[in-house]
MIKETOR-85933 format. One record per residue: residue number from 1; residue in one letter; chain; x, y, z of N, C-alpha, C in turn. Coordinates in pm, 1 decimal. Example, Ala and Ser with C-alpha at 12.3 -4.5 7.8 and 13.67 -1.06 7.14 Angstrom:
! residues 2
  votor  mitor  lummi       n.X       n.Y       n.Z      ca.X      ca.Y      ca.Z       c.X       c.Y       c.Z
      1      A      A    1319.0    -569.0     780.0    1230.0    -450.0     780.0    1320.0    -330.0     780.0
      2      S      A    1285.0    -225.0     708.0    1367.0    -106.0     714.0    1290.0       3.0     787.0
***
This chain:
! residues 58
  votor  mitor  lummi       n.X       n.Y       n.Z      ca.X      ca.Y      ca.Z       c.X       c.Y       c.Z
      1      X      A   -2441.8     923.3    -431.4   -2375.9     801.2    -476.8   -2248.1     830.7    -555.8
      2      X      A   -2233.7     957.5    -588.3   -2107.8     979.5    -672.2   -1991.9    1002.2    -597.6
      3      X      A   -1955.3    1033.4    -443.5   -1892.4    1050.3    -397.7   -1808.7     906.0    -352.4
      4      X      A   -1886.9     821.5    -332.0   -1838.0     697.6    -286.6   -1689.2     631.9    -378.0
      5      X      A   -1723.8     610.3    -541.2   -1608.0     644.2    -617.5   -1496.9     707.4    -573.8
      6      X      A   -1508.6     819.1    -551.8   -1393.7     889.2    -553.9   -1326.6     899.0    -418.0
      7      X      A   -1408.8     909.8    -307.2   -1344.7     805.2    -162.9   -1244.2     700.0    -176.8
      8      X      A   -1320.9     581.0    -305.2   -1223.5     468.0    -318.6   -1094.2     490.6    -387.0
      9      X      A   -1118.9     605.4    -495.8    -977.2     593.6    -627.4    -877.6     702.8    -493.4
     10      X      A    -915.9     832.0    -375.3    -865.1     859.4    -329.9    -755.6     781.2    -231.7
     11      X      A    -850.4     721.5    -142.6    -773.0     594.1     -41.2    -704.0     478.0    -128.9
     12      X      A    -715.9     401.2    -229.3    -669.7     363.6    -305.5    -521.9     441.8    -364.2
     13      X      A    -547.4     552.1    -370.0    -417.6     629.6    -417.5    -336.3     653.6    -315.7
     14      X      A    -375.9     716.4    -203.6    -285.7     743.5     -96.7    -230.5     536.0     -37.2
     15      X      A    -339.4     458.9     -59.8    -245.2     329.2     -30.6    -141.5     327.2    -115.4
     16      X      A    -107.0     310.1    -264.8      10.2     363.3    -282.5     106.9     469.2    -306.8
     17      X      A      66.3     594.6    -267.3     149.7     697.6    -282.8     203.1     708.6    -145.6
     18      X      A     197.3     687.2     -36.9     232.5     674.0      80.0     336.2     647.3      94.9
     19      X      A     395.1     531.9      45.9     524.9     439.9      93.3     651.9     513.4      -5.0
     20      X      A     538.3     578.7    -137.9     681.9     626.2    -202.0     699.5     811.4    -191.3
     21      X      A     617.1     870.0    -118.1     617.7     959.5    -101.2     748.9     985.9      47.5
     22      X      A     686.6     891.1     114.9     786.5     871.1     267.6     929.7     854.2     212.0
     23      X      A     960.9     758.9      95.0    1089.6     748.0      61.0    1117.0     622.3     123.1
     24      X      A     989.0     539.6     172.8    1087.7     382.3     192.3    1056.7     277.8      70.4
     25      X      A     971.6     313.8     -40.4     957.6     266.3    -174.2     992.7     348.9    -277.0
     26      X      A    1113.5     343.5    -316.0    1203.8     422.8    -442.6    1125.3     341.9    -547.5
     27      X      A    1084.9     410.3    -650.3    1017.5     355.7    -746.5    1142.8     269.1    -843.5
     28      X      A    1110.6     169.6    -905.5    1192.1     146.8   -1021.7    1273.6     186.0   -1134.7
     29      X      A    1377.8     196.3   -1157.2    1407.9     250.1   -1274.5    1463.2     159.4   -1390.5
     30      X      A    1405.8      -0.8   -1338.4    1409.8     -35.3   -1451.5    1341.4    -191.3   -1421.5
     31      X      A    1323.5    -246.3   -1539.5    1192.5    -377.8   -1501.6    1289.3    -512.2   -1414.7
     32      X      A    1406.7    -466.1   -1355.5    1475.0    -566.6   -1315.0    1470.5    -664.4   -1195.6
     33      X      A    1476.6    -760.4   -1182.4    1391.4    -821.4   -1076.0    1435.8    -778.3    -909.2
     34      X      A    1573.9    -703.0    -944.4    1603.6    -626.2    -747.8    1545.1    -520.4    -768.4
     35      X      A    1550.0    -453.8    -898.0    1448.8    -335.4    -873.9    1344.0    -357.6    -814.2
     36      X      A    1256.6    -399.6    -870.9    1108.3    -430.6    -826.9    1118.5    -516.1    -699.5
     37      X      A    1176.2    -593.7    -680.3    1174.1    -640.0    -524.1    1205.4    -531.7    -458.5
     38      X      A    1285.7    -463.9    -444.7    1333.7    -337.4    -340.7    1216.2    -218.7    -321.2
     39      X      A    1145.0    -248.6    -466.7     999.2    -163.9    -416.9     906.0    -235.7    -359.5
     40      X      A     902.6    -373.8    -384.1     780.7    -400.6    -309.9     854.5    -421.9    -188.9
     41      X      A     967.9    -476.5    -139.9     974.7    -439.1     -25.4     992.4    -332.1      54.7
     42      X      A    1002.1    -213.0     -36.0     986.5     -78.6      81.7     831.3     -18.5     118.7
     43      X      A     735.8     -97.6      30.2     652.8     -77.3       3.1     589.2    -162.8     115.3
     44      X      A     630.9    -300.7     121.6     551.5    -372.2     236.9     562.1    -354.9     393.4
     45      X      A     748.0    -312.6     357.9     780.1    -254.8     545.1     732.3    -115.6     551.6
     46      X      A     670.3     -46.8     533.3     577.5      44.6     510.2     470.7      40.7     589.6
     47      X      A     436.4     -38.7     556.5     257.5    -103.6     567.1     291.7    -142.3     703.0
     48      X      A     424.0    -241.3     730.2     403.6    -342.1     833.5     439.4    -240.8     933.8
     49      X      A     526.6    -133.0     939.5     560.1     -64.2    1027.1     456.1      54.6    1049.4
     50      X      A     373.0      54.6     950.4     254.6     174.1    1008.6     152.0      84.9    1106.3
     51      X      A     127.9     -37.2    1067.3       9.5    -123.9    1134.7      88.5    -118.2    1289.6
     52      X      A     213.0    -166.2    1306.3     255.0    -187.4    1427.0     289.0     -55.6    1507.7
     53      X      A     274.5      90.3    1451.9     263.6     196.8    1497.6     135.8     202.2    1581.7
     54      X      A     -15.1     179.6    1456.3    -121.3     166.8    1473.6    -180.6      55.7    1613.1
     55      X      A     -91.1     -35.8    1599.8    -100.2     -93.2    1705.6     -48.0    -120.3    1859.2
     56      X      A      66.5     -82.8    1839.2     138.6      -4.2    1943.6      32.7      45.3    2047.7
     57      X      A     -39.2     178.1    1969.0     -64.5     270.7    2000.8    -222.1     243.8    2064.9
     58      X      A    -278.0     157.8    2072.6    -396.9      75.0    2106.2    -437.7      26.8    2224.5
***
């Protein structure tokens, strides 16, 4: 039962270290509202372009 935890905080982590590791979510460098939009949106075309890889590929 102890492994299950750490499955979740792992996949949980790689969901967000992914998008900024790739370099299409530049993290913030400051609390400003294009900052943070420009991450969540590199962060969401991320997602949307891995699913449609994923699905593509189906």
């Amino acid at each position: 039962m102890k492994i299950v935890p750490i499955i979740g905080v792992v996949v949980v982590a790689l969901f967000i270290l992914l998008p900024i590791l790739s370099g299409n979510a530049a993290l913030p460098e400051d609390m400003s509202a294009t900052e943070i939009g420009n991450f969540i949106g590199g962060f969401a075309g991320y997602w949307i372009d891995a699913l449609k890889t994923v699905s593509s590929g189906l």
